[in-house]
Every structure is written in structure tokens, then in C-alpha cells.
Residue frames relative to the residue before (quaternion, step in Angstrom):
aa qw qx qy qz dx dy dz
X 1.0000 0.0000 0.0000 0.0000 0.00 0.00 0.00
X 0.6479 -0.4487 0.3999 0.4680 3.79 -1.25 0.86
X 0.5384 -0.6316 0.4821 0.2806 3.43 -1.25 0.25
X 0.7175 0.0332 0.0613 0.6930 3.57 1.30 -1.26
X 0.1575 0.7607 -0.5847 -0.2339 3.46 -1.72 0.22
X 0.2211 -0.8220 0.5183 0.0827 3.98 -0.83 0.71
X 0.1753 -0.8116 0.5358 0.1534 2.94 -1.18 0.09
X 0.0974 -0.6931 0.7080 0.0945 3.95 -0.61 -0.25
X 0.0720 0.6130 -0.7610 0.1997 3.17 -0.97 1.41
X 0.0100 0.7113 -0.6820 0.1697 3.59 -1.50 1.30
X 0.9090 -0.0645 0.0120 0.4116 3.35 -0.59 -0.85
X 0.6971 -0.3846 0.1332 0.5902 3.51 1.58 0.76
X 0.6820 0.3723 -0.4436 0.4466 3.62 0.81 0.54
X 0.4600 -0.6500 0.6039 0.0341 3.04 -1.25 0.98
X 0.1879 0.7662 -0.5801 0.2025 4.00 -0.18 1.11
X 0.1375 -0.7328 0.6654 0.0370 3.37 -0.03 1.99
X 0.1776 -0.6527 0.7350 0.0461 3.11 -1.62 0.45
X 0.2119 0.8043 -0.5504 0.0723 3.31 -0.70 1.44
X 0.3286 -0.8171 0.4540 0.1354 3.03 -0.73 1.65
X 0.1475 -0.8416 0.5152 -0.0675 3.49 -1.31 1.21
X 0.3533 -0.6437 0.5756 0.3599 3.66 -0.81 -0.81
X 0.3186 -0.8212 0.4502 0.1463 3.38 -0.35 1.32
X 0.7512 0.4750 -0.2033 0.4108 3.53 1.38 -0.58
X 0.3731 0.5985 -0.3942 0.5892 3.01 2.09 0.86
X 0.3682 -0.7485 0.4596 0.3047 3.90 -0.15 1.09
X 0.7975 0.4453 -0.0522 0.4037 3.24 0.89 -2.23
X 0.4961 0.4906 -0.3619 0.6182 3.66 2.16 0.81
X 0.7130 0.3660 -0.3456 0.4880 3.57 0.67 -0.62
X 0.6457 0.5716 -0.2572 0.4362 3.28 1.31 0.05
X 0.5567 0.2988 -0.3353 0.6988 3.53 1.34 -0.22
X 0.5706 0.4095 -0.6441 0.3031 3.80 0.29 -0.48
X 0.5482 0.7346 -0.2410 0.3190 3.86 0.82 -1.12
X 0.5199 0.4796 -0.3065 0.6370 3.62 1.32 -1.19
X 0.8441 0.3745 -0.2263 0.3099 3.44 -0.28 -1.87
X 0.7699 0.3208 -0.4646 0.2974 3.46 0.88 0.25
X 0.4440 0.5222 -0.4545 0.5689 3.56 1.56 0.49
X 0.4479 0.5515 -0.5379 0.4536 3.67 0.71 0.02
X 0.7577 0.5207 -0.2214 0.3252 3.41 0.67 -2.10
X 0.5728 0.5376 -0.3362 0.5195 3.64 1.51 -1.04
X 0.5564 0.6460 -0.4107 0.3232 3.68 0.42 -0.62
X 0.7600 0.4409 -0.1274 0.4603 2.63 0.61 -2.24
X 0.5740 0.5486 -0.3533 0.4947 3.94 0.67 -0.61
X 0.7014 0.4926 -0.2449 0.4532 3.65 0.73 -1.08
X 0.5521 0.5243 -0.2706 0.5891 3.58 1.04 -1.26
X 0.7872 0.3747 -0.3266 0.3650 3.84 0.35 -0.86
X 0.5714 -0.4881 0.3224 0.5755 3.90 1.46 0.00
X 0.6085 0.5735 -0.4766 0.2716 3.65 0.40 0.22
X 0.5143 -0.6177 0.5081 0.3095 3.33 -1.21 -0.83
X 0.6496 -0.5575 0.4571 0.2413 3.54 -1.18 0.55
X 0.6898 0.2208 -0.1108 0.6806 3.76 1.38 -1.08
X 0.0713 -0.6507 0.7354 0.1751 2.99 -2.08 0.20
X 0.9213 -0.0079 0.0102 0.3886 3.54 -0.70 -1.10
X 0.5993 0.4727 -0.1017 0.6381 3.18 1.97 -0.98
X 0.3369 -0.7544 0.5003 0.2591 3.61 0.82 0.61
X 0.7205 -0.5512 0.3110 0.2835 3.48 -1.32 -0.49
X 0.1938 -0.9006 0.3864 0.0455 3.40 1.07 0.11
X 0.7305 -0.4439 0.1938 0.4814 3.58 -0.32 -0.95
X 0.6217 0.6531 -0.2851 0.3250 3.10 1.25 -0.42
X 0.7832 0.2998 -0.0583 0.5415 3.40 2.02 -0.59
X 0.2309 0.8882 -0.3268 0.2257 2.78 1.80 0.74
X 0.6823 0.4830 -0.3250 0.4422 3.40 1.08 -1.27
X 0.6458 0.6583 -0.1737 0.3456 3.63 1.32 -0.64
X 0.2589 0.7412 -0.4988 0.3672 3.26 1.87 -0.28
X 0.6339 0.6188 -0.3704 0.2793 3.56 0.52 -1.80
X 0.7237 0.5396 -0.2704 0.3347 3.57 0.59 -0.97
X 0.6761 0.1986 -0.3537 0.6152 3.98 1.59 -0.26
X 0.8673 0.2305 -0.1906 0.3978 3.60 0.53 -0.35
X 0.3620 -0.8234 0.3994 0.1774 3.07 -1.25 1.16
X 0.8286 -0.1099 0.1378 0.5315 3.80 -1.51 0.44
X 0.6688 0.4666 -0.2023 0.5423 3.84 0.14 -1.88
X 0.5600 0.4669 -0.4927 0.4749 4.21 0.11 -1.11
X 0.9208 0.2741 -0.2031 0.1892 2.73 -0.87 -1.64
X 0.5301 0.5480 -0.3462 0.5467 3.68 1.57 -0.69
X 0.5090 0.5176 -0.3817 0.5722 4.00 0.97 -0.34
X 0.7674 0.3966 -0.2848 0.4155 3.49 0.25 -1.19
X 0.7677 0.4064 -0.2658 0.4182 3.65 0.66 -0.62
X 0.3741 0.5490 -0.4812 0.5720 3.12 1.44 0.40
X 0.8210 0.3925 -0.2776 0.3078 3.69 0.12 -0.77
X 0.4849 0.6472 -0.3098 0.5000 3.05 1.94 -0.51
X 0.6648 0.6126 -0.1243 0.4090 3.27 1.14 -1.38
X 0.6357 0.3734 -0.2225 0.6379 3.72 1.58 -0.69
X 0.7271 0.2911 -0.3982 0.4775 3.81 0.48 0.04
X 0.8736 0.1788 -0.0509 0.4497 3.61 0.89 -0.34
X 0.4091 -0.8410 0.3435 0.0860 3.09 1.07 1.74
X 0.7004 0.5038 -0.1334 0.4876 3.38 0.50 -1.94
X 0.1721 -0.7073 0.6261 0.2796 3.37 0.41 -1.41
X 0.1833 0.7649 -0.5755 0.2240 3.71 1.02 1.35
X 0.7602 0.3893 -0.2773 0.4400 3.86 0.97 -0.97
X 0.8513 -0.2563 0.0148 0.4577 3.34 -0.86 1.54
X 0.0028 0.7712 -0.6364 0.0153 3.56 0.39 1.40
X 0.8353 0.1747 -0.3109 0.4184 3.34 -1.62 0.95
X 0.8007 0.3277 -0.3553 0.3540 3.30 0.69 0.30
X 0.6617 0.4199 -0.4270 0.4511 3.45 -1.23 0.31
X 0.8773 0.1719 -0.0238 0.4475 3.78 0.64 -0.91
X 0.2794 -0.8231 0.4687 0.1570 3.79 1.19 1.84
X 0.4656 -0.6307 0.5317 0.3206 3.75 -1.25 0.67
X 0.7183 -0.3742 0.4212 0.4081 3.49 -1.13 -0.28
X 0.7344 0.3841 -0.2382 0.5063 3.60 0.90 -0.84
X 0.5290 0.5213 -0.3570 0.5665 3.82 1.29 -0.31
X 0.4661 0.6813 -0.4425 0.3504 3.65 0.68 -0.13
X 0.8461 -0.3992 0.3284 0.1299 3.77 -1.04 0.42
């Protein structure tokens, strides 16, 4: 099990911080569950998956949990009309269809 976990909550974000051992497979691997557990449970409670630091890669597979199928296929359309090429931060912020859940 993780050695420590925290949190810091202020102005409505919620930034757990759980400390582990990365060169433990079957630890970086429950740390991984327990923090899509934590998104869940935050989501399930009315919140949201991002705050100021949007979602990058680390909460990508979790998008699924505020926005449905239609969102995100809406969003990558718009992503897709300002940034043809896909030069600004490809693969992140908006998970593909196969990165899904």
C-alpha cells in the first residue's frame, strides 16, 4: 500500500498527493486505480476532474467521467478547426475514442 496520501483543497481544487515507490510495479499500479477511484468519487460528488491545470495526460482516460461520447467528439471537432495539423499539445487534453475506458 502507498506509504502517504494528502490533499490541499482551497479555492475548489482538490490536488491529492500520493506518495509511492515508482519501481514497485503492483504500487504504481494501485497508486493508478486509487487515483481514478479519487476522480470518480470527486465527480460522483458534483465536481470535476480539472481545475486550473486542465487535464493533460495524467487525467486523460478520466475525461469519460464529465463528458460524454458527443462532448468530446464536439470538442475535437473544434480542436480540429483551430489546429488542423494537430501541432498544439497533440494527445492531450482531448482522449481519442480508443483511449476511452
Amino acid at each position: 500500500m502507498p506509504g502517504m496520501a494528502t490533499f490541499t483543497a482551497g479555492d475548489g481544487n482538490l490536488h491529492p498527493l500520493i506518495m509511492f515507490d515508482e519501481r514497485d510495479p503492483d504500487e504504481l499500479a494501485r497508486v493508478h486505480r486509487l487515483g481514478t477511484e479519487i476522480l470518480k468519487i470527486c465527480v460522483d460528488a458534483g465536481g470535476t476532474i480539472s481545475g486550473e491545470h486542465g487535464v493533460g495526460l495524467e487525467k486523460l482516460k478520466e475525461t469519460h467521467f464529465v463528458f460524454c461520447e458527443t462532448d468530446l467528439d464536439f470538442e475535437r471537432r473544434v480542436k480540429k478547426t483551430f489546429d488542423p495539423t494537430d501541432i498544439l499539445n497533440p494527445g492531450k487534453m482531448i482522449p481519442e475514442p480508443e483511449c476511452m475506458l
